[in-house]
C-alpha positions in Angstrom: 100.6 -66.7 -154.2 101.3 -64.8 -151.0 103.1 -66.3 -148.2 103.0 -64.9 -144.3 103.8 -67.6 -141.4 104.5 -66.5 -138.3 106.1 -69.4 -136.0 104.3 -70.2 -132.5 106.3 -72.3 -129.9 104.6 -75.0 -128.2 104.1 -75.1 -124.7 106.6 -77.2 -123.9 109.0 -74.7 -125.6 109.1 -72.8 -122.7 110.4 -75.2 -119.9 114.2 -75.0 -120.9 113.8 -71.2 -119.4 111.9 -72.1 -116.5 114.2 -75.5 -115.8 117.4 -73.8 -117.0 116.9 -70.2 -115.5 114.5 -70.0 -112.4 115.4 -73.4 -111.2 119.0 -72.5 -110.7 117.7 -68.8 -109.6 116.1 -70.2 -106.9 118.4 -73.3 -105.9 120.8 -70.3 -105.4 119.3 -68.4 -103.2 118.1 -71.5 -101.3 121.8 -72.6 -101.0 122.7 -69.2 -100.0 120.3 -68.7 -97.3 120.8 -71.8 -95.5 124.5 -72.7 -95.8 126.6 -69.4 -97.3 125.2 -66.6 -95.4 125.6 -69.1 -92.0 129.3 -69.8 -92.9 128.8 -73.3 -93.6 129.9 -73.1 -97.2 133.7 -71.7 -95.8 136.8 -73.4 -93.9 138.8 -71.4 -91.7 137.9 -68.4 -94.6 139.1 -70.6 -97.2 136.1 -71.3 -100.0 135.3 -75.1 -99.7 134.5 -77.6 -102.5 130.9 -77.6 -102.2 130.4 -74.2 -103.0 132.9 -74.5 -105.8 131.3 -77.2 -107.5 128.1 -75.2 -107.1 129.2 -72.3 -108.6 130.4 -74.8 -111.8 127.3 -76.7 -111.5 124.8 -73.5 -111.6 127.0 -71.5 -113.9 126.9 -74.6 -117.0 123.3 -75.2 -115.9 122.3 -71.4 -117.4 125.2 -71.1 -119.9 123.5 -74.7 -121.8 120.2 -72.8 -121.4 121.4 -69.6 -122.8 123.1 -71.6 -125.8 119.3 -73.3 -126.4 117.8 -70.0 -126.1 120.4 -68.6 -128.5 119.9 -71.6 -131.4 116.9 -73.7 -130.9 113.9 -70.9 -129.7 114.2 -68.6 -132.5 111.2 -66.7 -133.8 110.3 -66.6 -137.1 108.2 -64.7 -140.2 108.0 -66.4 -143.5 107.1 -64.4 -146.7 107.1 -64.3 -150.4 111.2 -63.8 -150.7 112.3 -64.0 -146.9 112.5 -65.8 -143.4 113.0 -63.0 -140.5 114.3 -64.6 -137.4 114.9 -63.4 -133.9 116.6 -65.5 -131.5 115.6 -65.6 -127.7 111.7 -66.0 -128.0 111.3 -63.2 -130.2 113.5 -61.0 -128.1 116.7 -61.3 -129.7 118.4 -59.5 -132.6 116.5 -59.4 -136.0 117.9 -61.7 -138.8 116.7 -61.7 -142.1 117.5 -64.6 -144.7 116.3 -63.8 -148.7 115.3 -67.0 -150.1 117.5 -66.0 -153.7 120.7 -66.1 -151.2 120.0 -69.6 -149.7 121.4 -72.7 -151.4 118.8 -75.2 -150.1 117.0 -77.0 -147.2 117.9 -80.5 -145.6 115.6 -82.4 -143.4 116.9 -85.1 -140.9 114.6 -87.6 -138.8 116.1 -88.3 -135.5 115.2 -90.9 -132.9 115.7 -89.5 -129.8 115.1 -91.3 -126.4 113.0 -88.9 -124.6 111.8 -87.0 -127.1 111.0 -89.6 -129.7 111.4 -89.1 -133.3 112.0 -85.9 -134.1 112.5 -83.8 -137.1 114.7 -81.4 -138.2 114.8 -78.7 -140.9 118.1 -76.9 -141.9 118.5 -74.2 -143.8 121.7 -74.0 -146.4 123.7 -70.5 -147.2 127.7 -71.1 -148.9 127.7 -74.8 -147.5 127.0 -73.8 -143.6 123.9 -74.1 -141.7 122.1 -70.6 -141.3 118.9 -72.3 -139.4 118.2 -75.5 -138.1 114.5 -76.0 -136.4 113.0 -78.8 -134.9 109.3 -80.0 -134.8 109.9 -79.8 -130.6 109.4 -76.2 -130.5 106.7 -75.1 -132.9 103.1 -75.5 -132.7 102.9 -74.8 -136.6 106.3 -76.9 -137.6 104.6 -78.2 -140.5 103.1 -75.1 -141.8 106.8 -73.5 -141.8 108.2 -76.2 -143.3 105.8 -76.5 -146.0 106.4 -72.7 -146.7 110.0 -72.9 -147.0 110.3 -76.3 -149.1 107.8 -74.3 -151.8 110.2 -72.0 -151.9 113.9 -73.5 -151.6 115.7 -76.7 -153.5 115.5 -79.8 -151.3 119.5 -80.6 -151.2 119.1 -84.2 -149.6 121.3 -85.5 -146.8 124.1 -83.9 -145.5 
């Protein structure tokens, strides 16, 4: 039997970029508009603690999205012996896993507060997790899944 799954994100999989990327983009230039450029955001030429704290706020507000965007939004292609995955919508670098090198899959049910209950499937190589997914993001979550656990050894709860 031949196997092709392509993933597709949900809609919703898009509004860490938009909250986590444009928001700050704009807040930004907003801020610097109205108080930087005017020298509002300065003391005697000194930087002041506002704009500091902004700078901190704004910088971990893109580095947590860039960490989702690196881990969680990952693109994938199932076949017959492999899972191709590309971090970054689709846009990132090309990884490819061979089913025969895997060790297993693990699936874990979480309750989350505003999300609900959610489920995640991790993928096993030499004891460390390789790829960990999440019904969240994927439109087709349960066609992947069903894919992979055809082809891999369920290896319970870790």
């Amino acid at each position: 039997m031949f196997i092709s799954v392509q993933s597709r994100f949900k809609w919703g999989a898009y509004t860490p970029l938009l909250a986590g990327v444009l928001l700050p983009a704009i807040i930004s230039v907003v801020i610097w508009s109205q108080f930087i450029a005017k020298g509002l955001m300065t003391n005697n030429g000194k930087v002041s603690w506002p704009l500091v704290l902004f700078v901190v706020a704004m910088s971990s507000q893109v580095g947590m999205t860039v960490f989702l965007l690196l881990t969680r939004l990952v693109r994938m292609e199932i076949s017959d012996y492999s899972i191709k995955t590309k971090n970054f919508y689709g846009y990132g670098q090309e990884k490819e896993w061979l089913f025969a090198n895997l060790d297993g899959y693990s699936i874990k049910v979480r309750d989350l507060k505003n999300k609900g209950v959610v489920e995640f499937l991790i993928l096993w190589k030499d004891g460390k997790k390789v790829l960990r997914i999440n019904d969240s993001y994927f439109d087709n979550y349960f066609e992947i899944k069903e894919a992979v656990t055809g082809k891999l050894k369920n290896l319970g709860e870790r």
